[in-house]
Every structure is written in structure tokens, then in C-alpha cells.
TORNUNU-74898 format. One record per residue: y, x, z of N, C-alpha, C in turn; residue in one letter. Coordinates in steps of 0.02 Angstrom, whole numbers, padded with zeros to 5 digits, always signed. Each point is the difference from the previous one (the first is absolute). Example, Ala and Ser with C-alpha at 12.3 -4.5 7.8 and 13.67 -1.06 7.14 Angstrom:
# residues 2
-00284+00660+00390+00059-00045+00000+00060+00045+00000a
+00053-00018-00036+00059+00042+00003+00055-00039+00037s
END
This chain:
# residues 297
-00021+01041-00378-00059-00042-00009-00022+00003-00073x
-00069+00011+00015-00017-00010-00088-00032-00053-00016x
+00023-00035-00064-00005-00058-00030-00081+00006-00063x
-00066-00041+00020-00030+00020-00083+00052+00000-00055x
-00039+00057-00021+00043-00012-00071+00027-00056-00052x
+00037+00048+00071+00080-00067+00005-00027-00032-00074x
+00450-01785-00438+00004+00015-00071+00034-00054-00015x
-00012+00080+00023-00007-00062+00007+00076-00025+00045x
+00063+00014-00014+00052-00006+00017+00011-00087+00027x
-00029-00030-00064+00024-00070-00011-00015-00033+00047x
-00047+00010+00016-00069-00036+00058+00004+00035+00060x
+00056+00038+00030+00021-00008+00055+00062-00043+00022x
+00017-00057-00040+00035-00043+00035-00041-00066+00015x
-00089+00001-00037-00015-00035+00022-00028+00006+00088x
-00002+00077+00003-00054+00008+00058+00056-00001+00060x
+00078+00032-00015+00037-00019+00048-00006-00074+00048x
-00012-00078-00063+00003-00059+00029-00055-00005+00057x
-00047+00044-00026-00053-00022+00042-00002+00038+00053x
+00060+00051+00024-00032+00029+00055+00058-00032+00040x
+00010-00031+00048+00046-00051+00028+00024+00033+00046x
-00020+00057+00058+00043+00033+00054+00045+00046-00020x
+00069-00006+00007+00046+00040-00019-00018+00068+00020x
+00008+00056-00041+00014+00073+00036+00018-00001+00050x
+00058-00007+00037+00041+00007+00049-00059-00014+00088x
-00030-00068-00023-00035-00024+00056-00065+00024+00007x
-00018+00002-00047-00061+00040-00017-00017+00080+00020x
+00075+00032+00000-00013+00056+00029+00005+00000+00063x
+00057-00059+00033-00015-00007+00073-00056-00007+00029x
-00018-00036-00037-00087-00026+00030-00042+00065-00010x
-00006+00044-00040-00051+00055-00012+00031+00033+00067x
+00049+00021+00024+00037+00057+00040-00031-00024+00053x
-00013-00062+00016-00035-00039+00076-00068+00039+00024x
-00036+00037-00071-00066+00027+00043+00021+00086-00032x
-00050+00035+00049+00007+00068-00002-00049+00035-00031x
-00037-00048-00047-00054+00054-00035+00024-00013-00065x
+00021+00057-00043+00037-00021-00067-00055-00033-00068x
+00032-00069-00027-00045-00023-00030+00018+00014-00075x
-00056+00026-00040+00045+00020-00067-00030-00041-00047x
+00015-00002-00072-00034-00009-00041+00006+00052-00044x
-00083-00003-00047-00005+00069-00041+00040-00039-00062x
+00049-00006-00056+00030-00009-00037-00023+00035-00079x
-00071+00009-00019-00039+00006-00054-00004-00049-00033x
+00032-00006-00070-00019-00058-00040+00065-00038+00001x
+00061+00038+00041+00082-00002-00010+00017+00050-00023x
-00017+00048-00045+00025+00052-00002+00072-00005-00047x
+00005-00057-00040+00021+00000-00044+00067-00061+00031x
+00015+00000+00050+00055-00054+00019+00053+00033+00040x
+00057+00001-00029+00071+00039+00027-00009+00002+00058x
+00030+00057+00036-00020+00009+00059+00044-00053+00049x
+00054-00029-00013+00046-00023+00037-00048-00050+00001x
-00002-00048-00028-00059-00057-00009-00047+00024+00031x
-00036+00059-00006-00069+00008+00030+00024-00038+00077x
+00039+00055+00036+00029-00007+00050-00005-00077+00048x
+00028-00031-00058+00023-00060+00015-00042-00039+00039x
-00046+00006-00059-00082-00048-00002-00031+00027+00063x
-00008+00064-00003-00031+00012+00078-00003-00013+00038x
+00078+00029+00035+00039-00056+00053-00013-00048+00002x
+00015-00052-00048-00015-00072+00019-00058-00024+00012x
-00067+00054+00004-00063-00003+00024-00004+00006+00083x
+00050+00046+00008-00018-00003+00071-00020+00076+00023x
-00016+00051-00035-00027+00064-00019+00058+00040+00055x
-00023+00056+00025+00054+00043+00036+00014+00068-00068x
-00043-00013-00054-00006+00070-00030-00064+00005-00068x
+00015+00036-00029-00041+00022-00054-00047+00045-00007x
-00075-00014+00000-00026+00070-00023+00021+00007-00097x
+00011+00015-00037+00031+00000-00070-00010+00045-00026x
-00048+00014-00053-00022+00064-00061+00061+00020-00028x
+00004+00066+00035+00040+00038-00043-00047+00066-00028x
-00048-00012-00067-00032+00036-00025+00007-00022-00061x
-00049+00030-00055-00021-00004-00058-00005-00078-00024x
+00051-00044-00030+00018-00077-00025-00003-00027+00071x
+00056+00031+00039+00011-00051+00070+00081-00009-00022x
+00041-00017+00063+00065-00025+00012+00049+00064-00022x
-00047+00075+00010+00040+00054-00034-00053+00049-00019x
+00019+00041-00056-00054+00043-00016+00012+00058+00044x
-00061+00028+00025+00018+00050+00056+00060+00060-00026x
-00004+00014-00055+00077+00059-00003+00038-00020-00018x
+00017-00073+00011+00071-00038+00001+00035-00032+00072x
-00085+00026+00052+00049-00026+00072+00056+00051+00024x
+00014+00063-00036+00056+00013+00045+00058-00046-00028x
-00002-00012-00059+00064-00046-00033+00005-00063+00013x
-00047-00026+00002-00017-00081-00003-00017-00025+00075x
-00017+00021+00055-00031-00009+00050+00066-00019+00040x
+00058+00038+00028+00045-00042+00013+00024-00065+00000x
-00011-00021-00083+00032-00040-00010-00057-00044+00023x
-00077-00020-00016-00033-00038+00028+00010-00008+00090x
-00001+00064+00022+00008-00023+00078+00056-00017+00021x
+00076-00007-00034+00051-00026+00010-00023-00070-00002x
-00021-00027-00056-00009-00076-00013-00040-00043+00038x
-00049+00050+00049-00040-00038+00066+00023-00004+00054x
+00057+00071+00024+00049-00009+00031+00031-00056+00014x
+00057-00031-00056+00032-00067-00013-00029-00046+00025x
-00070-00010+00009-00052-00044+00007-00023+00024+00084x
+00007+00048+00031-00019+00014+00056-00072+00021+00007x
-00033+00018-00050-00071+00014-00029+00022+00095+00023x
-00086+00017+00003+00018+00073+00005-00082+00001-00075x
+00014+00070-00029-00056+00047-00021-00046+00031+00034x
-00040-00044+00043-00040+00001+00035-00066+00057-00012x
-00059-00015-00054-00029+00039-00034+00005+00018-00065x
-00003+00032-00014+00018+00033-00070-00068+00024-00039x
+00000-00035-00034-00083+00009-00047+00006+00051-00054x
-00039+00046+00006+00004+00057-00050-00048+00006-00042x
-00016+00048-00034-00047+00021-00028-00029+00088+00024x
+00035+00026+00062-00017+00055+00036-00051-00005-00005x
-00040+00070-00004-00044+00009+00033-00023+00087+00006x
+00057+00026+00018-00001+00098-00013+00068+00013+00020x
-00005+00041+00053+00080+00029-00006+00017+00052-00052x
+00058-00024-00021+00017+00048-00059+00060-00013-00001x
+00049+00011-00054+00070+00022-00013+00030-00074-00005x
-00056-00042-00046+00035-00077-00024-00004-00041+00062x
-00061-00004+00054-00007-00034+00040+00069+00005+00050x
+00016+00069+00005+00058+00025+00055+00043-00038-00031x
+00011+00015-00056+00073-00053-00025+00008-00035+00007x
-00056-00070-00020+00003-00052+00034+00005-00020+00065x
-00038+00044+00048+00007-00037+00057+00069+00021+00029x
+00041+00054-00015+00047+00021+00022+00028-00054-00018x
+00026-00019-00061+00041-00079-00036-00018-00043+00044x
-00061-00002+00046-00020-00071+00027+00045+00020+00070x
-00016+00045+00025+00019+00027+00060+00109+00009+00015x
+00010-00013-00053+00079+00007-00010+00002-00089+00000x
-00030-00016-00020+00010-00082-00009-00021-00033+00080x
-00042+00032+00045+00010-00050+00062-00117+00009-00004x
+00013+00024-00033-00089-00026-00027-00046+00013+00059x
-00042-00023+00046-00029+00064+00055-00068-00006-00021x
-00035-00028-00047-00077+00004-00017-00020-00019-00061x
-00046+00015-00028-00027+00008-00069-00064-00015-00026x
-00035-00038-00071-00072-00018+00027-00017+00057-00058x
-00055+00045+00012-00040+00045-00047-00034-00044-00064x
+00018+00035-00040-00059-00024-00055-00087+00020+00000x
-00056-00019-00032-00047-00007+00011-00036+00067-00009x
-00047+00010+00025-00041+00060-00016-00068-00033-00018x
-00029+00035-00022-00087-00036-00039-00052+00069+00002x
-00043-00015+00011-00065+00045+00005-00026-00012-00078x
-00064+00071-00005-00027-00009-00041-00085+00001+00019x
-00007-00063-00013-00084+00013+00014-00033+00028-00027x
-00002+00037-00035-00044+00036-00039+00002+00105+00039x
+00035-00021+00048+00032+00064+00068-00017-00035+00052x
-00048+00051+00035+00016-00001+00085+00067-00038+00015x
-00013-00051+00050+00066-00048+00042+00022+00067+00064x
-00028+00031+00022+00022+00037+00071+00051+00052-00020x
-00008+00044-00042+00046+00049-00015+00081-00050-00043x
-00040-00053-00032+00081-00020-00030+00051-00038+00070x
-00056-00039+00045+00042-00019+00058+00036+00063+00026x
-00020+00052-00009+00035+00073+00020+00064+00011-00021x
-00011-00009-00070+00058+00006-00062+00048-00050+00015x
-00015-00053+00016+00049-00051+00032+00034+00012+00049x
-00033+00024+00067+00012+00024+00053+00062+00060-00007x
-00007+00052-00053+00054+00025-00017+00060-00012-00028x
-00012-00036-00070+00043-00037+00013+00056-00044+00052x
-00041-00038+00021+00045-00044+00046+00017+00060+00043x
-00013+00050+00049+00015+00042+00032+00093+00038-00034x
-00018-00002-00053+00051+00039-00038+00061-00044+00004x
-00021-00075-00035+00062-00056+00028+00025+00012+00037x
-00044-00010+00058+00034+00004+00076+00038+00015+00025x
-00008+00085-00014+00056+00051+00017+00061-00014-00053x
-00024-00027-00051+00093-00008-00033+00014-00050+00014x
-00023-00051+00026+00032-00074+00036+00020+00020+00070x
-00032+00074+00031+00054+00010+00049+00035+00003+00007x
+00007+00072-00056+00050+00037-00011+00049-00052-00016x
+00001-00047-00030+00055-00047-00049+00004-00049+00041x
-00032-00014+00056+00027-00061+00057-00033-00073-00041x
-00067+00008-00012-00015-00071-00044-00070-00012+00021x
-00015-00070-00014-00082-00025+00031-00013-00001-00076x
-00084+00035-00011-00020-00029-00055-00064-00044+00014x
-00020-00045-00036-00056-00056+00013-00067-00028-00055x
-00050+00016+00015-00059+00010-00037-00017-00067+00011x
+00002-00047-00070-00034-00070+00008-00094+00019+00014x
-00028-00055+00016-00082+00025+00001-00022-00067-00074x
-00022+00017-00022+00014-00055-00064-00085+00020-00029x
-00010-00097-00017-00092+00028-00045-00005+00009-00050x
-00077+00031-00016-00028+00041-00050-00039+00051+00012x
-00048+00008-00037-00060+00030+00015+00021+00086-00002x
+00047+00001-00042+00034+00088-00006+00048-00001+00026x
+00053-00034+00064+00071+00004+00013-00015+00028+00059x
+00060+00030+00017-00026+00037+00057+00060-00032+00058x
-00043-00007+00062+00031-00062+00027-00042-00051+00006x
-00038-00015-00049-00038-00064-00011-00053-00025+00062x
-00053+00061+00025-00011-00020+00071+00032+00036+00062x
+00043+00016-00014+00049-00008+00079-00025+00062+00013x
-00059+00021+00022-00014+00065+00029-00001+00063-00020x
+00031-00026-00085+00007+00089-00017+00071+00006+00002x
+00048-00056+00003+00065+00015+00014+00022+00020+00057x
-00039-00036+00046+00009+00032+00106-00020+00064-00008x
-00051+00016-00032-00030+00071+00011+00051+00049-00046x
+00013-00024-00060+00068+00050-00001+00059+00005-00001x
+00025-00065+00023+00057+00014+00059+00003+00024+00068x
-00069+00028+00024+00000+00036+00053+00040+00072+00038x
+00035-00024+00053+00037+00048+00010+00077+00017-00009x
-00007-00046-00077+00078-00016-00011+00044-00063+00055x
+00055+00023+00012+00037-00052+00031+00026-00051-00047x
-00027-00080+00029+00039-00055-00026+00065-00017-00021x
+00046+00032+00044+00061-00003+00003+00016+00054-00096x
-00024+00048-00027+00002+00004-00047-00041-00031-00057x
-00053-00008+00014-00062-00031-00036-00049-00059+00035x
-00003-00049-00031-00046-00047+00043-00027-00058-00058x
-00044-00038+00036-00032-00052-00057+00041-00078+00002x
+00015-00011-00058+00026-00068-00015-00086-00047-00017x
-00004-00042+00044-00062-00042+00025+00010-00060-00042x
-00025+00008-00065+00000-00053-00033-00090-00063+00033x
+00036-00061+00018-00073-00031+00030-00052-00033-00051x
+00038+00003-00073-00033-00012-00073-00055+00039-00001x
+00029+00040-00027-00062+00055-00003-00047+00025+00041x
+00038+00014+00052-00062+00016+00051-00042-00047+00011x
+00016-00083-00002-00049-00049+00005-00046-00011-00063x
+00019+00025-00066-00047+00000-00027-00057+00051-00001x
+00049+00039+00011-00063+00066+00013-00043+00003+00045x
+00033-00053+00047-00034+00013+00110+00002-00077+00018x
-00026-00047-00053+00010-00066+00017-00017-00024+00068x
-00035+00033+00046-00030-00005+00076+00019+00071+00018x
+00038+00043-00027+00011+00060+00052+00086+00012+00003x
+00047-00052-00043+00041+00030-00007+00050+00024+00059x
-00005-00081+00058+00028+00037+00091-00027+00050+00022x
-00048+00008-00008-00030+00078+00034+00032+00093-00055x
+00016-00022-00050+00028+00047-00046+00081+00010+00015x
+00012-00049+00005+00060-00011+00048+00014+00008+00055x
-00032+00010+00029+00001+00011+00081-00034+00105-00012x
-00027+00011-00044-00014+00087-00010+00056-00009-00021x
+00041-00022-00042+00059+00040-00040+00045+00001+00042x
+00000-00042+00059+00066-00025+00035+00048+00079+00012x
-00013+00046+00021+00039+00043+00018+00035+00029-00066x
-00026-00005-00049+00041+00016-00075+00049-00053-00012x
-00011-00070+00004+00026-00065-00037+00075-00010+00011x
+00043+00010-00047+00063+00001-00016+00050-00063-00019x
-00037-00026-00037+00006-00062-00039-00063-00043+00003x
+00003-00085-00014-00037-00033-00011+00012-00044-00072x
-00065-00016-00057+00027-00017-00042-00030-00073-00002x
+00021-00068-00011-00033-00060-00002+00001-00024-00091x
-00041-00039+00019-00031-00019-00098-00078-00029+00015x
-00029-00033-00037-00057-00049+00001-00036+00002-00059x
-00073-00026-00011-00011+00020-00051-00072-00061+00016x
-00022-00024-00063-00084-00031+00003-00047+00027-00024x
-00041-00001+00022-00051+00033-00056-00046-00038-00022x
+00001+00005-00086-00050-00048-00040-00065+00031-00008x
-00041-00012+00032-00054+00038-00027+00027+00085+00027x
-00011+00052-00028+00015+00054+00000+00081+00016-00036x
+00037-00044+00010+00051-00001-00028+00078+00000+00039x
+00042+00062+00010+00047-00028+00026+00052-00038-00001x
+00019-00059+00008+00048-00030-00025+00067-00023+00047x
+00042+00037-00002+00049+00003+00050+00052-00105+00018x
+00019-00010+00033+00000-00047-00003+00055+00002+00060x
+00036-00081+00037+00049+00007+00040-00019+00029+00072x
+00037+00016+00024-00019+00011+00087-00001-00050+00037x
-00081+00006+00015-00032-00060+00048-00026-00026-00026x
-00005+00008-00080-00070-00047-00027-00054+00041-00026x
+00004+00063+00050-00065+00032-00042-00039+00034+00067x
-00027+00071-00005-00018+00031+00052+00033+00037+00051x
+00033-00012+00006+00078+00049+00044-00001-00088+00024x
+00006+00022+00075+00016-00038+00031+00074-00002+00051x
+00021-00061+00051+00043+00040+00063-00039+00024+00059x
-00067+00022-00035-00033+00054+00067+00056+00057-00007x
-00005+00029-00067+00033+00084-00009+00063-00019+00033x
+00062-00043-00022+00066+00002+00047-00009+00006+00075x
-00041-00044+00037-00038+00004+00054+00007+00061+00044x
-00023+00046-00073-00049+00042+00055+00075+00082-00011x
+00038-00020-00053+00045+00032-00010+00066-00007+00054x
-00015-00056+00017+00055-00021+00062-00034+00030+00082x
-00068-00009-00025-00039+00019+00077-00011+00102-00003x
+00017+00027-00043-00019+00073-00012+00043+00066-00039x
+00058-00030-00026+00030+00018-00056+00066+00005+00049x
+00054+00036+00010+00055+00019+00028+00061-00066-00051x
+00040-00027+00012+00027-00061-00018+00072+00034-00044x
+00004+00080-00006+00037+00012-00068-00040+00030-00045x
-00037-00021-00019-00060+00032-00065+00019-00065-00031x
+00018+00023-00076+00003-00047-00055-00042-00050-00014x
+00025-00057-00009-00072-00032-00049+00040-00041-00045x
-00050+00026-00060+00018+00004-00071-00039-00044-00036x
+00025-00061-00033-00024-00068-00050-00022+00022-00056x
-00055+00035-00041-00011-00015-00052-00026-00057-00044x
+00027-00025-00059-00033-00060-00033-00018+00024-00069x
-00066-00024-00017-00034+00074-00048-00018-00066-00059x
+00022-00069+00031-00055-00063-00012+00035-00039-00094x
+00054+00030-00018+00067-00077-00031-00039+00085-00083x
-00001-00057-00047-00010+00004-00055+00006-00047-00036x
+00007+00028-00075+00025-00040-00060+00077+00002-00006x
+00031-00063-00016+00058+00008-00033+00041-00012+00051x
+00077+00001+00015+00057-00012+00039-00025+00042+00069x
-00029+00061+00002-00017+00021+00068+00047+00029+00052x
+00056-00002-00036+00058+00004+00082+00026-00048+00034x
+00009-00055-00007-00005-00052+00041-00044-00004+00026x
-00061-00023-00038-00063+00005+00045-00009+00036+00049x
+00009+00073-00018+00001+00041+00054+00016+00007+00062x
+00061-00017-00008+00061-00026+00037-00023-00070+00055x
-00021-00036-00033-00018-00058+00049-00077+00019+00032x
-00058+00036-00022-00023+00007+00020+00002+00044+00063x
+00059+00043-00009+00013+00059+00056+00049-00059+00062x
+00013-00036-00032+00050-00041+00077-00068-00042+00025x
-00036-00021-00019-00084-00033+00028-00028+00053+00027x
-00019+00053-00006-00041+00046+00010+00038+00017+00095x
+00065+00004-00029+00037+00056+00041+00006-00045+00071x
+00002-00070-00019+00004-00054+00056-00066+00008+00041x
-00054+00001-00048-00059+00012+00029-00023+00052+00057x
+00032+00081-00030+00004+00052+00049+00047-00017+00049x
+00039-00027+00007+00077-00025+00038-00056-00024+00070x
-00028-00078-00036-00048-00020+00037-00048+00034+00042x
-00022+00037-00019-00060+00052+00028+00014+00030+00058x
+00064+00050-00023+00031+00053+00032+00048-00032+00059x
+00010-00054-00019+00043-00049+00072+00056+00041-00021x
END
């Protein structure tokens, strides 16, 4: 096969008090349903993993989607060394490495490494990093260039036994952003190596009245689902908790009524700024996560 050329330490004993369900029960209770509930763990990057662990669990979480890229939980040419030891410590916890957030986006020599490290660790799927257009170029030929790309993934996520997963995320140059240039060049490729992680953020800002129907075209790609909320001020996005913005429990709804019941769904909280933000974090992800809990029954 040919390849293109090829802190806050301190202030997690406050956030421990506040999360009150022990690990232990907490994972019982997650194991009760069969669609794995994760949280994305951005904005922890910096909290021992045993601890990470901990905190999770006692959310209730079956699993982690968790950046292992460029200033995540490991720098990508340190997961063959370091990656063990993180998925040992979720282990302990009964947590798996659910998605694995990269900064992929090309098969080449570094990407294989990594995913091989992920793939020795238990890993079975992966989220791509972003691609961007240039407007100042024809959009049809670069959706092409994409199209190759991802094509090229594919075959080495065969070959290597791994799912990789294209968030659809907004912006006027991201590609992904309206849904239909990502269906159109993931065409042809099989899901089972390549498919779309269905963030309902973005697509609702982008498709504020179209985003079920974008969803319902992508359905035969959709791999993952991602939840997160957001308001908008004026022309402004401002991300905010789940359920107090435009993301409603229509999308769980319709994810329970259309969506196969082992496809991930993954908590991002984009919302906790300023000072002491891992606790915060932390409590905001056991609110959030109750919320999807809620949804998803």
C-alpha cells in the first residue's frame, strides 16, 4: 500500500469533597447502561494520572476521550513510553481509553507510531485533528484533497485494526463545518475504519434549524456523538452548561431513537475559566455528565 508522502495539584482535594459518589459505585452504576459515556478531559491535562482516574470514576464516566497530542496528558512521541502507564491508572479505576485525541491528520511514519502505542494499550479509536480550507482557492478540488487524505487514513487504520474519527466543528474555513463536505468526502470509505464524531455544538450553530436533518445525512458515517452547549450573544459564541443553551434533550432523543446504543458519547466542557480551573472543571463535568446520564436514560 502506498502511503502520501508518507494546579493545580492543591485544589484537587478540594474538588475530591465535592464529588460525593465513591469510584467503586459509580462505576457500577455507569456499567448498568450500554452506550459508553465518556468525558473529554481537556483542561486536566496537568493532574496525575492516578488522580485523574479517580475523579472520573467518581463521575460516573465508563471512559475517557483524553488528548494525547501537542500540551495534552502525553506528548505524542512520548506515548510509546508514557501511555501504559496512563492506561494502567484508568484500569485501577475500571475506566477504559476510550477516544484518543490527536493531532493526526496524514498518514505518515509519526502517526503509525502513535497509533501503534495506542493500539498495544487496548486503544480501538482515535479523534483526527483539524483540516482548514483556504478561501482564497476553489472549495471543490480541496474537498478532493481531503477526500485523499482521509482515504489514506483509512487504509492504515485497517491495516492497524483502529477507528479513526473526524469531529465536524465551526468556522467559516474548517472543514467539517457544514457537514456536507465531510459526508461527501468520506464517501465510500467504511465507518468501521473512518467515520464522523457528531459534535451537536457545532453543527447547531452552523444548522441552528438544520442540525437533525445533517444528522440524519451523516447517520451512516456517525461513530461517536459529542455533547457541549453554548449561547449566543448577539453573534457571539459563548459556550455555557448543558441544557442551558441551544443543545437541547431533543439530540439525546433522537440519538437513542437512531444511533446503535454502543457508539460513544463524549462530555465536553469548553465553559470554566479564570483561576482554580480543575476543580471547577471537575465539578462542572459531574453536572454536565448527570445531565447526559439524564438524557441518555
Amino acid at each position: 500500500m502506498h502511503r502520501r508522502q508518507f494546579i493545580e495539584r492543591s485544589a484537587l482535594t478540594l474538588a475530591a469533597s465535592s464529588i460525593s459518589l465513591s469510584s467503586a459505585s459509580a462505576a457500577e452504576e455507569a456499567a448498568g447502561t450500554s452506550r459508553p459515556r465518556l468525558v473529554f478531559t481537556k483542561g486536566l491535562e496537568k493532574v496525575p494520572f492516578d488522580e485523574l482516574a479517580e475523579k472520573v470514576a467518581a463521575m460516573g464516566a465508563t471512559g475517557l476521550e483524553a488528548p494525547i497530542r501537542k500540551g495534552g496528558h502525553i506528548e505524542p512521541e512520548q506515548a510509546p513510553d508514557k501511555l501504559p502507564e496512563f492506561v494502567a491508572a484508568l484500569k485501577k479505576q475500571k475506566l477504559e481509553l476510550t477516544i484518543l485525541t490527536s493531532d493526526i491528520t496524514k498518514a505518515d511514519k509519526a502517526t503509525e507510531t502513535l497509533l501503534r502505542a495506542a493500539i498495544a494499550q487496548g486503544v480501538k479509536r482515535y479523534r483526527l485533528g483539524p483540516y482548514f480550507y483556504d478561501l482564497k482557492k476553489a472549495i471543490a478540488p480541496q474537498v478532493e484533497e481531503v477526500r485523499a487524505k482521509l482515504k489514506d487514513l483509512a487504509a492504515m487504520n485497517k491495516e492497524l485494526g483502529i477507528q479513526g474519527q473526524f469531529q465536524n466543528h465551526r468556522g467559516n474555513n474548517r472543514v467539517g463545518s457544514p457537514l456536507w463536505d465531510l459526508i461527501e468526502a468520506l464517501g465510500g470509505i467504511d465507518p468501521a475504519q473512518l467515520g464522523i464524531a457528531f459534535d451537536f455544538a457545532h453543527a447547531t450553530v452552523e444548522g441552528q434549524n438544520a442540525w437533525e436533518l445533517n444528522l440524519r445525512r451523516a447517520l451512516p458515517h456517525v461513530v461517536a456523538v459529542y455533547f457541549k452547549d453554548y449561547k449566543l450573544e448577539g453573534r457571539e459564541w459563548m459556550p455555557c452548561p448543558l441544557g442551558e443553551g441551544c443543545v437541547t434533550d431533543k439530540s439525546a432523543a433522537l440519538v437513542k431513537q437512531i444511533l446503535p446504543a454502543d457508539i460513544p458519547a463524549s462530555l465536553h466542557v469548553e465553559y470554566i475559566e479564570g483561576k482554580d480551573t480543575v476543580p471547577r472543571t471537575l465539578e462542572a463535568m459531574k453536572k454536565d455528565l448527570a445531565t447526559v446520564k439524564g438524557w441518555l436514560g
